[in-house]
C-alpha positions in Angstrom: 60.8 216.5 222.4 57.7 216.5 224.5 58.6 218.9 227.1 60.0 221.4 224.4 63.3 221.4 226.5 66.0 223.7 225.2 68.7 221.5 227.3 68.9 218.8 229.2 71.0 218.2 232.4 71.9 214.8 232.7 73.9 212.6 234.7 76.0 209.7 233.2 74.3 206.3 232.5 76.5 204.2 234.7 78.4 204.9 237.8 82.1 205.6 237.2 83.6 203.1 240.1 81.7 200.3 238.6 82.8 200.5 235.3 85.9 197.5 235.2 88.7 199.6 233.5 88.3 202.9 234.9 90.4 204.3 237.8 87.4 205.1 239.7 87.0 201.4 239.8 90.4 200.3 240.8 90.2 202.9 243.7 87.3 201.1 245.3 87.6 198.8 248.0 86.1 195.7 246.4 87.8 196.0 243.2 86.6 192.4 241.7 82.7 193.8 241.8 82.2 195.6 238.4 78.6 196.2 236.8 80.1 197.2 233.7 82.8 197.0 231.4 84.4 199.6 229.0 82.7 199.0 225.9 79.2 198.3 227.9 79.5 201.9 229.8 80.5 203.5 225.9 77.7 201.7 224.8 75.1 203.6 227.0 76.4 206.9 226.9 76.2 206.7 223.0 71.9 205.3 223.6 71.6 208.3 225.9 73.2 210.3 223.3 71.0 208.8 220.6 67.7 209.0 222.7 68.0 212.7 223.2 67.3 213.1 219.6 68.5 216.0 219.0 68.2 218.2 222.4 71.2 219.2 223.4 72.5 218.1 226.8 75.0 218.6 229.4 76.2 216.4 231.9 76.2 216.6 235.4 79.1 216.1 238.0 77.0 215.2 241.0 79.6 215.6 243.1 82.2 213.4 242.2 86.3 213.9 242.0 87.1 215.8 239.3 89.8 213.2 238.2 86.5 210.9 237.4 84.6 213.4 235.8 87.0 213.9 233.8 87.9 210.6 233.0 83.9 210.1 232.5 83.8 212.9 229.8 87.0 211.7 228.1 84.6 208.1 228.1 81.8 210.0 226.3 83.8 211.1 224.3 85.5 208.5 222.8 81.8 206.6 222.8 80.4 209.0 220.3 77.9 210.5 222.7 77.1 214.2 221.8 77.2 216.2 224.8 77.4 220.0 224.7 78.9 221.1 228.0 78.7 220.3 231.9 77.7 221.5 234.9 80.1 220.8 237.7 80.3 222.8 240.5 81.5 220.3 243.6 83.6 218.4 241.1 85.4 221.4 240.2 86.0 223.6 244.1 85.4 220.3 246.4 89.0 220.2 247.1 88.4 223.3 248.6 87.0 222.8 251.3 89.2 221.0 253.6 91.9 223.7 252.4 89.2 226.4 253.9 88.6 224.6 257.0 91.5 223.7 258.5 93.5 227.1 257.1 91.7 229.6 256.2 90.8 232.5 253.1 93.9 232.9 252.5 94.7 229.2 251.5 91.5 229.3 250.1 93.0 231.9 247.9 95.7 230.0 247.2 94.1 226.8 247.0 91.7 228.4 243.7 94.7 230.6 242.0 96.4 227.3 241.8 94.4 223.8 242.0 91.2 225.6 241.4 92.6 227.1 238.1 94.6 223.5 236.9 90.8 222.2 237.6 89.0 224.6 234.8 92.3 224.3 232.4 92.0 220.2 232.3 88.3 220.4 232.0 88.7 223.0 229.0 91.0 220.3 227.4 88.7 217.3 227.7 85.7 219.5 226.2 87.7 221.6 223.6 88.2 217.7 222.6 85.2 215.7 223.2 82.1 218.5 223.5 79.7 219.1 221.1 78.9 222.3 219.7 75.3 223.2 220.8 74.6 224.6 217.5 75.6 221.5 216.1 72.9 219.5 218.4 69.8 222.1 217.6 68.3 221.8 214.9 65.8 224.0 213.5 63.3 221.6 211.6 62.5 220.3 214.8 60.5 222.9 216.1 59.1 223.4 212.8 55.4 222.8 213.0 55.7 222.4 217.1 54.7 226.7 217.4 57.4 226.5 220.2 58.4 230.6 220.2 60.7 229.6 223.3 62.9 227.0 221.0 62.8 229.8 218.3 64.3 232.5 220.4 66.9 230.6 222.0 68.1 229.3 218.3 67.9 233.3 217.1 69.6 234.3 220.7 72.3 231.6 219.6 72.9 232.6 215.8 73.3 236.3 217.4 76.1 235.6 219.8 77.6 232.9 217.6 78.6 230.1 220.3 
């Protein structure tokens, strides 16, 4: 990799509610306007999978329910694509805003002990399932030959606390 990235942060190829199929898509108000269809979405998750060559990545929620993230993970998933993890903070607490604002910290509280928590266990499920190991992704013949010390620590850093 040119930039001698360790990880990538990405954000999914195609945009859930266009995607004919998905709930994301039936929830929209013009329901008949799809870009995409099942196998087409798959189809470039598994390129952007394949293009990262080896660099492990993680996707990105960028803000979106968490019902469609997870339903976009599970889609990765099941397309071969080789992500290692996520980043998703809004898809994770969004619902906890509203809960804040019209009641409170202590429904806030609430809110996270319960929704908050049901959030984090689904999402452990989906990538227990369909994430890739990050040890699995790096490799390290591809920094062979590259004298990238940053790649080489952060493989030793990994062997040492055995992700």
């Amino acid at each position: 990799n040119k930039y001698s990235a360790d990880v990538l942060k990405m954000e999914f190829p195609v945009v859930a509610s266009f995607v004919k199929g998905l709930k994301a898509a039936e929830n929209r108000n013009n329901k008949n306007n799809h870009a995409y269809d099942i196998d087409e979405a798959k189809g470039y998750m598994k390129a952007m999978s394949d293009a990262s060559k080896g660099t492990p990545f993680i996707f990105l929620s960028a803000g979106v329910d968490m019902d469609v993230f997870l339903e976009m993970l599970q889609l990765a998933g099941e397309a071969g694509c080789e992500y290692s993890g996520v980043l998703c903070g809004r898809a994770t607490w969004k619902g906890a805003i509203d809960v804040y604002a019209k009641n409170g910290a202590m429904a806030l509280e609430e809110w996270v002990k319960h929704e908050g928590c049901k959030n984090l266990e689904k999402l452990s499920i989906v990538l227990r399932k369909h994430a890739t190991s990050i040890k699995h992704r790096y490799s390290r013949r591809q920094y062979i030959g590259n004298n990238n010390t940053q790649g080489d620590s952060a493989i030793r850093k990994m062997r040492r606390s055995k992700l």
